[in-house]
C-alpha positions as CSV (number, residue, x, y, z in Angstrom):
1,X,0.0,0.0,0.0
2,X,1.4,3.1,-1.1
3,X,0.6,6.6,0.4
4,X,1.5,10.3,-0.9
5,X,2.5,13.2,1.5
6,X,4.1,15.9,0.6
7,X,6.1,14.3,-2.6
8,X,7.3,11.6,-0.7
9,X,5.9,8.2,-1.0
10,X,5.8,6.2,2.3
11,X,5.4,2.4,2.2
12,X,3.6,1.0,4.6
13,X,4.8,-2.1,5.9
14,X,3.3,-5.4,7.3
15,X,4.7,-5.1,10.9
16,X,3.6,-9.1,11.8
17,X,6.8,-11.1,11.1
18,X,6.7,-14.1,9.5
19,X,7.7,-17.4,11.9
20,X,11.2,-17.2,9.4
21,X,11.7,-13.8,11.7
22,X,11.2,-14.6,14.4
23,X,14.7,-15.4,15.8
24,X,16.0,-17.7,18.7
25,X,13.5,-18.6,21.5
26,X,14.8,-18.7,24.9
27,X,14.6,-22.5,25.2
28,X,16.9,-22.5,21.9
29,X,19.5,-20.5,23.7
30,X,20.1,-22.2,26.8
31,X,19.8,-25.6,24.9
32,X,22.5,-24.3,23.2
33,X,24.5,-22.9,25.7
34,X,23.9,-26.5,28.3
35,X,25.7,-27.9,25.0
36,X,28.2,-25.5,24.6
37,X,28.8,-25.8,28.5
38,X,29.6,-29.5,28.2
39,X,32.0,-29.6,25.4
40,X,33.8,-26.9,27.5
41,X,33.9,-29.0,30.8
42,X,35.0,-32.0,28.3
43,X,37.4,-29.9,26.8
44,X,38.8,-28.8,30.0
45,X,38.6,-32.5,31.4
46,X,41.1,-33.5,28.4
47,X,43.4,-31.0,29.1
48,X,44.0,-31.9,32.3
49,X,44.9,-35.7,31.2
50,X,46.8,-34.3,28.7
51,X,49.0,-32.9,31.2
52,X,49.4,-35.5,33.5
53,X,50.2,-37.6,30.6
54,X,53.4,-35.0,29.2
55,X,55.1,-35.0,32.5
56,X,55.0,-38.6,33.0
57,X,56.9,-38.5,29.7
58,X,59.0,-35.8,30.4
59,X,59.6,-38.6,33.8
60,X,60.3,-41.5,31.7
61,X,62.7,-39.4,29.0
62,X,64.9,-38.3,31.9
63,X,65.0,-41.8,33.5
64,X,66.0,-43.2,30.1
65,X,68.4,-40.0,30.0
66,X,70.0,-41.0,33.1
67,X,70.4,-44.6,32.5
68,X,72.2,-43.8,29.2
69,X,74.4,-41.4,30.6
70,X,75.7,-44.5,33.0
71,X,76.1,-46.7,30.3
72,X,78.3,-44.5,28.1
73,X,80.2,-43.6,31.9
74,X,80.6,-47.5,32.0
75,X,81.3,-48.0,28.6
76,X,84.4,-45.1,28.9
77,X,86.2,-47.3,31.6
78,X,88.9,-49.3,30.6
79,X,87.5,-52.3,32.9
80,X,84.1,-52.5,34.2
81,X,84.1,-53.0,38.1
82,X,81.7,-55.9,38.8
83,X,78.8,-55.4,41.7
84,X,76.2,-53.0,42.6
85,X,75.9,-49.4,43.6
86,X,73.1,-47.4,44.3
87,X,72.8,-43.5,43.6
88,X,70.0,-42.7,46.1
89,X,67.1,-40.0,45.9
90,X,69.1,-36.4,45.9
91,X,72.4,-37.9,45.0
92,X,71.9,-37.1,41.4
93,X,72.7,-33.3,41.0
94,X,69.6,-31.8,39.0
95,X,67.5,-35.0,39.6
96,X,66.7,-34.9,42.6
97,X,63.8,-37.0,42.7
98,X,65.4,-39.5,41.0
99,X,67.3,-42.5,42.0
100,X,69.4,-44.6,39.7
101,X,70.8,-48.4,40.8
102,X,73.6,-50.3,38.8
103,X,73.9,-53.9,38.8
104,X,77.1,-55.2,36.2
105,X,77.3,-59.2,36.7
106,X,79.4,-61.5,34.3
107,X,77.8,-62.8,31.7
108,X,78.6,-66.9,32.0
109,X,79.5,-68.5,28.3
110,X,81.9,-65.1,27.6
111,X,84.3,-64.4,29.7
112,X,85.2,-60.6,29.0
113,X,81.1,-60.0,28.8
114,X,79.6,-58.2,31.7
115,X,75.8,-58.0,31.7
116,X,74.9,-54.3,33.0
117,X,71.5,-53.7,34.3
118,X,70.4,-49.9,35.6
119,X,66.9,-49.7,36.9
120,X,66.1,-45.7,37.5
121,X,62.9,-45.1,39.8
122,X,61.2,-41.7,40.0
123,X,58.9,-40.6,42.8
124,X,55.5,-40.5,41.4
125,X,53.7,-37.1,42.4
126,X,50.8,-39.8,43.7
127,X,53.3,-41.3,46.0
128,X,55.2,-44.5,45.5
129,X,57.9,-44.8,42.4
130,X,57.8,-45.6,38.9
131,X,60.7,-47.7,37.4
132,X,62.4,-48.0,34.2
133,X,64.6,-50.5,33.5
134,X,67.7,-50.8,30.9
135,X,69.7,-54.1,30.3
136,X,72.8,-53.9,28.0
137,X,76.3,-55.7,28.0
138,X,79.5,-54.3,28.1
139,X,82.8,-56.5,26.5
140,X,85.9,-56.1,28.9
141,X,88.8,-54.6,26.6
């Protein structure tokens, strides 16, 4: 419908909206946010796993660090001493929290072949240790 006043032509409009128009309802919006909500609390949940689960790596690459470090000690000596020995918790310099044990035995059908076993146990931020354990052998030059 089309009106003239004073040269200008007005339109009137329809002011009921269609149901296409009518935008979100208020159930629609806190469905959506109870959704959005619990991908977020997921999301978080994750990220805290993901966590624990890189420094518990970061624990085992430094045992296997520290174990490798003794075998390449071992393997500089010109004679491997037989036995054990024990580096206790806070005997290692920047580990701390770590404690490495050595056991070199002889390995029977070769007699120059020593079979070296370090086990390195880190405290476990639950309480108790976790272990890692290398096994190698060492020829007597």
């Amino acid at each position: 419908m089309e009106r003239k006043q004073m040269g200008v032509t007005i339109l009137k409009q329809n002011m009921k909206r269609t149901p296409s128009q009518n935008g979100f309802t208020l159930l629609e919006v806190l469905m959506a946010t109870v959704i959005l909500s619990v991908g977020l609390l997921a999301l978080a949940s994750m990220t805290v796993t993901v966590i624990r689960g890189n420094a518990r790596a970061n624990q085992v690459t430094i045992a296997t660090t520290l174990a490798q470090e003794k075998i390449e000690e071992l393997r500089g000596m010109s004679a491997v001493p037989l036995g054990y020995t024990d580096e206790p918790y806070g005997q290692l310099t920047k580990y701390a929290w770590a404690r490495r044990e050595t056991r070199i035995t002889p390995d029977a059908p070769e007699p120059d072949v020593n079979r070296v076993e370090i086990t390195v146990s880190v405290k476990d931020p639950k309480g108790g240790d976790r272990s890692l354990a290398v096994l190698t052998v060492l020829i007597n030059e």
